[in-house]
VOKOL-685554 format. One record per residue (C-alpha): x, y, z; residue in three letters. Coordinates in steps of 0.2 Angstrom, whole numbers. Last residue first. Layout:
<recs>
REC  X  Y  Z  Ala
...
</recs>
This chain:
<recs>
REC  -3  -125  79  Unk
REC  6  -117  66  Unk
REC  8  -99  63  Unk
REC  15  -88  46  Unk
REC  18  -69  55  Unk
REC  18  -56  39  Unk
REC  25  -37  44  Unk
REC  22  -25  35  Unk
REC  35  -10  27  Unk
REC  45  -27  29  Unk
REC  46  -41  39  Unk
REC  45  -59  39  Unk
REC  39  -69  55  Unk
REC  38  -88  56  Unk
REC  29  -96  73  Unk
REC  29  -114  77  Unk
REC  19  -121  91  Unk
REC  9  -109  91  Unk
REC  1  -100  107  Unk
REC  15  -91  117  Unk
REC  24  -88  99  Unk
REC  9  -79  94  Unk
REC  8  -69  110  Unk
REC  26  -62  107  Unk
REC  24  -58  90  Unk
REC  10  -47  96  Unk
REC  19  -36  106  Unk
REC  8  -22  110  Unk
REC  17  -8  105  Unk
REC  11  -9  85  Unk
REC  -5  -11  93  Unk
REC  -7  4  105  Unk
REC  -4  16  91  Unk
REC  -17  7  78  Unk
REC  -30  7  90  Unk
REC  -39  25  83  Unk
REC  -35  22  65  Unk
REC  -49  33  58  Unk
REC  -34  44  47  Unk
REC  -33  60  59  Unk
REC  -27  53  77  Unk
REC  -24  38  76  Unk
REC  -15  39  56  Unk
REC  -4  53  66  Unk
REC  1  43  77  Unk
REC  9  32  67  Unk
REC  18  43  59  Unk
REC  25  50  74  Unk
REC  31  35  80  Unk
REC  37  26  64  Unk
REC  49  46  62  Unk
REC  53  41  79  Unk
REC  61  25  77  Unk
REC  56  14  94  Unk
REC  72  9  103  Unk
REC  68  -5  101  Unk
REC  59  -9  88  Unk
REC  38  -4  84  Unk
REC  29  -19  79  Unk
REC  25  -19  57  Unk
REC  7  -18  54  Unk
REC  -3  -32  48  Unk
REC  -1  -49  42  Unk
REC  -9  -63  50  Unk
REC  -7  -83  43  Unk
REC  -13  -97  52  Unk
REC  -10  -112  44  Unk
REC  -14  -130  48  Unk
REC  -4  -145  56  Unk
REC  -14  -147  72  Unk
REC  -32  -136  64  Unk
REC  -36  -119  64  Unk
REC  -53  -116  73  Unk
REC  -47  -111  89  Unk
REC  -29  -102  86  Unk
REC  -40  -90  74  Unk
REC  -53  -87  91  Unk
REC  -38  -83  102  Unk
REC  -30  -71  88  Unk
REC  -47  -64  89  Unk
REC  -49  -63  110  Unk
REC  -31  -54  108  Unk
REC  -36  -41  96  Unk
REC  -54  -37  105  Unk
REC  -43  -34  120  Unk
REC  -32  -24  111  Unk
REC  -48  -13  104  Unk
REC  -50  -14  84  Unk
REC  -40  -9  68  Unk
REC  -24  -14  72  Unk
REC  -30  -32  72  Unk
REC  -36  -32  56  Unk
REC  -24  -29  42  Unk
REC  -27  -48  38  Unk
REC  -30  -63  49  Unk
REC  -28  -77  34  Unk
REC  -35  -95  40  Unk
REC  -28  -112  30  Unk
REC  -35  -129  36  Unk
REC  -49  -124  47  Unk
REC  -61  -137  57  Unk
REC  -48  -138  72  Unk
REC  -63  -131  84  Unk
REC  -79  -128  76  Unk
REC  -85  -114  67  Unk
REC  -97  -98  72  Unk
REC  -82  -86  75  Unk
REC  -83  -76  90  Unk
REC  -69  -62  90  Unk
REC  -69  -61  70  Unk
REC  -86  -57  73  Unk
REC  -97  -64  60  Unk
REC  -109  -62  45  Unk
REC  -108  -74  30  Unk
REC  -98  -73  14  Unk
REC  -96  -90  4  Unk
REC  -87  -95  -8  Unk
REC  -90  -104  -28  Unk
REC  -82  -88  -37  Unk
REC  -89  -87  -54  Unk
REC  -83  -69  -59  Unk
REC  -100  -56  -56  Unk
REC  -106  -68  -42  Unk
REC  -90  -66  -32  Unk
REC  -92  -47  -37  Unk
REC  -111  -49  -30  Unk
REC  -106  -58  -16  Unk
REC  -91  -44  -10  Unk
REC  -103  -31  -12  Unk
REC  -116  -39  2  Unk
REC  -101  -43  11  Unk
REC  -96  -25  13  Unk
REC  -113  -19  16  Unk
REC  -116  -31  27  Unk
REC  -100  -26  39  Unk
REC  -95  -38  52  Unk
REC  -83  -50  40  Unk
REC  -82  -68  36  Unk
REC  -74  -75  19  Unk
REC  -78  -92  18  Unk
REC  -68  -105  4  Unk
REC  -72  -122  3  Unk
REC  -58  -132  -5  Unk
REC  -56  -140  -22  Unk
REC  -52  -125  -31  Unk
REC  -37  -120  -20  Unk
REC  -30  -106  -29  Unk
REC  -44  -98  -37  Unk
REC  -55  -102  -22  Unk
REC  -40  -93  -12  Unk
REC  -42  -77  -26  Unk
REC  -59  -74  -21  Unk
REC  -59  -73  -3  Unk
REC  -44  -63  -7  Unk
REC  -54  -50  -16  Unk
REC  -69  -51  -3  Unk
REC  -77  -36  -2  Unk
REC  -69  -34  18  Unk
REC  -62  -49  22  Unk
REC  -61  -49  41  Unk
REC  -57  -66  44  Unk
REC  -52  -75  27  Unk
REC  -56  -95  30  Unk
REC  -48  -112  19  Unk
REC  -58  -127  21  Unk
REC  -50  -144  13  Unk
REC  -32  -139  10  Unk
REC  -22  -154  13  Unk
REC  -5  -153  8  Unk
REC  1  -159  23  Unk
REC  15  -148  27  Unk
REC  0  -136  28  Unk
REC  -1  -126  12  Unk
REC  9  -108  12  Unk
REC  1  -89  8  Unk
REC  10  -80  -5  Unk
REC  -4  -84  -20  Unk
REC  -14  -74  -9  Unk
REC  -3  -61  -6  Unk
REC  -1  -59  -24  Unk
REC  -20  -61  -28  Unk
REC  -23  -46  -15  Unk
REC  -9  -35  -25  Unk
REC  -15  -39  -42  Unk
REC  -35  -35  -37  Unk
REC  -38  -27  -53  Unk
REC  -34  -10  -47  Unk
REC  -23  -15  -33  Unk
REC  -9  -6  -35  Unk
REC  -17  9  -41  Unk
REC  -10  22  -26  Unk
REC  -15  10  -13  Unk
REC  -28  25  -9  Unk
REC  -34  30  -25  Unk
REC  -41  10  -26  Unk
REC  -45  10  -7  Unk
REC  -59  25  -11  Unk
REC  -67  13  -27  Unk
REC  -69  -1  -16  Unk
REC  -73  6  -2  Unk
REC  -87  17  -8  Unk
REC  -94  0  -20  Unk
REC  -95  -9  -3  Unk
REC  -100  4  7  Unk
REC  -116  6  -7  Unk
REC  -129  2  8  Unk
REC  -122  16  19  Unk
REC  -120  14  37  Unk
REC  -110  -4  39  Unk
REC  -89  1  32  Unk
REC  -90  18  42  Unk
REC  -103  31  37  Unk
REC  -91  43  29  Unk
REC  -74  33  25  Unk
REC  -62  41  37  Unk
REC  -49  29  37  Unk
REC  -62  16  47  Unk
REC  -77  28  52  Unk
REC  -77  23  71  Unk
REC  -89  23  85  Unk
REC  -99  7  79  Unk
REC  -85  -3  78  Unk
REC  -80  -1  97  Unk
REC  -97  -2  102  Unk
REC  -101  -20  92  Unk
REC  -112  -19  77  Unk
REC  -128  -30  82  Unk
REC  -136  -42  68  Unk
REC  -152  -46  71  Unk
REC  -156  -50  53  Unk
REC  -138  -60  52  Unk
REC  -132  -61  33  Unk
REC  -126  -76  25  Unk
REC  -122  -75  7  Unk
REC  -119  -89  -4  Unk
REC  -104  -98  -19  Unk
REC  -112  -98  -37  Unk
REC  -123  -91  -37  Unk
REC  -138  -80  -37  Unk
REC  -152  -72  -23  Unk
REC  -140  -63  -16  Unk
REC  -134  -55  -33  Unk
REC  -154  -47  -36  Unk
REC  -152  -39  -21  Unk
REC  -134  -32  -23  Unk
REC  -139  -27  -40  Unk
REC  -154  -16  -36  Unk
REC  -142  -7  -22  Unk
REC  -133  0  -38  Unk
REC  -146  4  -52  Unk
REC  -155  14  -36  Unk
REC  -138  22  -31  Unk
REC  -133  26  -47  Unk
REC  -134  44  -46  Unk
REC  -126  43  -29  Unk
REC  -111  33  -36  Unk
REC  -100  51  -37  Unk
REC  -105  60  -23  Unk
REC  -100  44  -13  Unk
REC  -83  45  -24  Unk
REC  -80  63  -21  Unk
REC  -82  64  -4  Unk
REC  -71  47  -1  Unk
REC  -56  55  -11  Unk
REC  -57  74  -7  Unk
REC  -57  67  15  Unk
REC  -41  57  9  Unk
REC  -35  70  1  Unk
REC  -35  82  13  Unk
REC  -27  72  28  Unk
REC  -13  67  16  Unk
REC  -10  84  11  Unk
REC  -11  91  27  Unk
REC  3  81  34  Unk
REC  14  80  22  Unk
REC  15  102  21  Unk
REC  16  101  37  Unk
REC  28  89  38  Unk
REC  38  100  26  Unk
REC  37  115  36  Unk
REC  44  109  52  Unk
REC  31  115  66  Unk
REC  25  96  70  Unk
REC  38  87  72  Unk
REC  46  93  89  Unk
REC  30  95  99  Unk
REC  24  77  90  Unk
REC  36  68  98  Unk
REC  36  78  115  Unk
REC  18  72  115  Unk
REC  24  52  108  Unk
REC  33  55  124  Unk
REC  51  52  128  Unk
REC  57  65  112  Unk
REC  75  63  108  Unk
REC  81  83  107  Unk
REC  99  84  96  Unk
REC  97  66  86  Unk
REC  78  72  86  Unk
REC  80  85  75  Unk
REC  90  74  60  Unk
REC  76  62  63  Unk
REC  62  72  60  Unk
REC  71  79  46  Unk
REC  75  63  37  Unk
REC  53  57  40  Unk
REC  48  73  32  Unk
REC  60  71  16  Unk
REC  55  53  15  Unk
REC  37  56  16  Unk
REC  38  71  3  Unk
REC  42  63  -11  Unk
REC  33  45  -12  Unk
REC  20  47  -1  Unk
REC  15  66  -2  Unk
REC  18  64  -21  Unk
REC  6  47  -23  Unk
REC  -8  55  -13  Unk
REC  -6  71  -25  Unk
REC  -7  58  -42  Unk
REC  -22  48  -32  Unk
REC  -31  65  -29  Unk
REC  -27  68  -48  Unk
REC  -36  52  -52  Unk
REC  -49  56  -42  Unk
REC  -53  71  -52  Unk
REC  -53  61  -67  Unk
REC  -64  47  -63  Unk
REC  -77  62  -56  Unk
REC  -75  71  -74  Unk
REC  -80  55  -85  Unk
REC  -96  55  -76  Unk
REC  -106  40  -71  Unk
REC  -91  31  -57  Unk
REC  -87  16  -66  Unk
REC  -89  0  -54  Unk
REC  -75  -11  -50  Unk
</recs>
């Protein structure tokens, strides 16, 4: 990624990341043990009742404002941080649309729907398709945010590298719906060399920043400008699709129509995979409920609540023919027409 200027803006964020790290890994389980151990005595009904018993014990408190906090400290301080380059900055994404390899394909009418519009995803100022520079914000703010996991896009190649080949073996067109500056875009070229490889995603800024990286390291794919809800390819013309950490982040209706649209273009005997947030169980755990929550009301998740309720699993297994879920902090859902 791009160097923030100033030596002193890398090391702040590097102690936002250190405090982001501390509410996660020390305090989370602490807050998550006491929720519990209050609501063996008062089981809430409501996610309001939920949040009426969580709320005034100390240490979620504490969780709580620390989280919220840092992320507003993190994505101040890195948009503060690349406005000195801003000209150097948005002069690069110019000159990388007019280079190679791979292409970038941008709509000139393009219209953000409502529901995107209205919302500044995890609270990055402007949203992922005000600012020019979103790409270089996002990137930046999501490396504090997964804690430095992903600062040379390990995590993104791992989960590339993850995702199975049709039975077939034939990968002739793999597509990543919804993918943001294109580090997994990126690593399926590297892993399927002979294929073509499209990211799509409704951001420009985003895709405009995931060309120039792809133009940056050789990666032959290409971005272009689409709704993950109306995708401008033919039906069964996909042999590999990834739906990542998407669904959670838009209307259920807008949710559904996309697993809809992903079923469409996937080939008989290709591979649909979606990851995203883990289903709530039943009964549902109430420190997963109230955590939840608290990412709608103060992290710009506003649908995720309603997903992990939704039953998704449910619709997949309604629409593939064979359906294979593995779960973890995640949960990962491998589809087949």
């Amino acid at each position: 990624m791009t160097a923030l200027p100033r030596f002193d803006d890398g090391s702040y964020l590097d102690f936002i990341e250190g405090l982001r790290r501390y509410a996660l890994t020390v305090l989370n389980p602490v807050a998550a043990a006491a929720v519990r151990e209050r609501a063996t005595t008062a089981r809430p009904e409501t996610i309001e009742s939920a949040r009426e018993l969580a709320d005034p014990i100390p240490v979620v408190g504490l969780r709580n404002r620390i989280l919220r906090s840092t992320q507003d400290m993190n994505w101040n301080r890195v948009v503060t941080g690349y406005e000195p380059l801003r000209p150097t900055l948005e002069a690069e994404l110019a000159a990388a649309e007019r280079q190679g390899p791979g292409r970038l394909e941008l709509v000139d009418d393009w219209e953000y729907p409502e529901y995107y519009r209205t919302v500044h995803y995890h609270r990055q100022p402007g949203g992922y398709h005000e600012d020019p520079l979103a790409g270089y914000v996002y990137h930046y703010g999501t490396k504090v945010f997964h804690l430095g996991t992903n600062d040379r896009d390990e995590a993104k190649i791992a989960r590339a590298m993850e995702v199975p080949e049709p039975a077939d073996g034939r990968v002739e067109r793999v597509l990543d719906i919804a993918c943001s500056i294109g580090a997994m875009t990126v690593a399926f070229k590297q892993r399927w060399p002979q294929a073509e490889v499209w990211g799509i995603d409704a951001a420009a800024p985003l895709l405009r920043y995931a060309h120039a990286r792809a133009v940056r390291v050789g990666g032959d794919v290409i971005f272009a400008q689409q709704l993950a809800e109306q995708l401008r390819f033919a039906d069964a013309s996909v042999d590999v699709a990834y739906l990542g950490t998407l669904l959670h982040e838009v209307p259920h209706e807008v949710a559904v129509r996309i697993v809809h649209e992903a079923r469409r273009v996937v080939r008989p005997g290709g591979v649909l995979v979606v990851h995203d947030m883990r289903q709530a169980g039943d009964p549902a755990d109430i420190w997963e409920e109230y955590d939840r929550d608290f990412d709608c009301r103060f992290n710009g998740e506003p649908y995720a609540y309603h997903f992990v309720h939704a039953g998704f699993g449910t619709l997949l297994a309604e629409l593939f023919s064979s359906v294979t879920t593995s779960s973890g902090r995640t949960v990962t859902w491998v589809c087949v027409p």
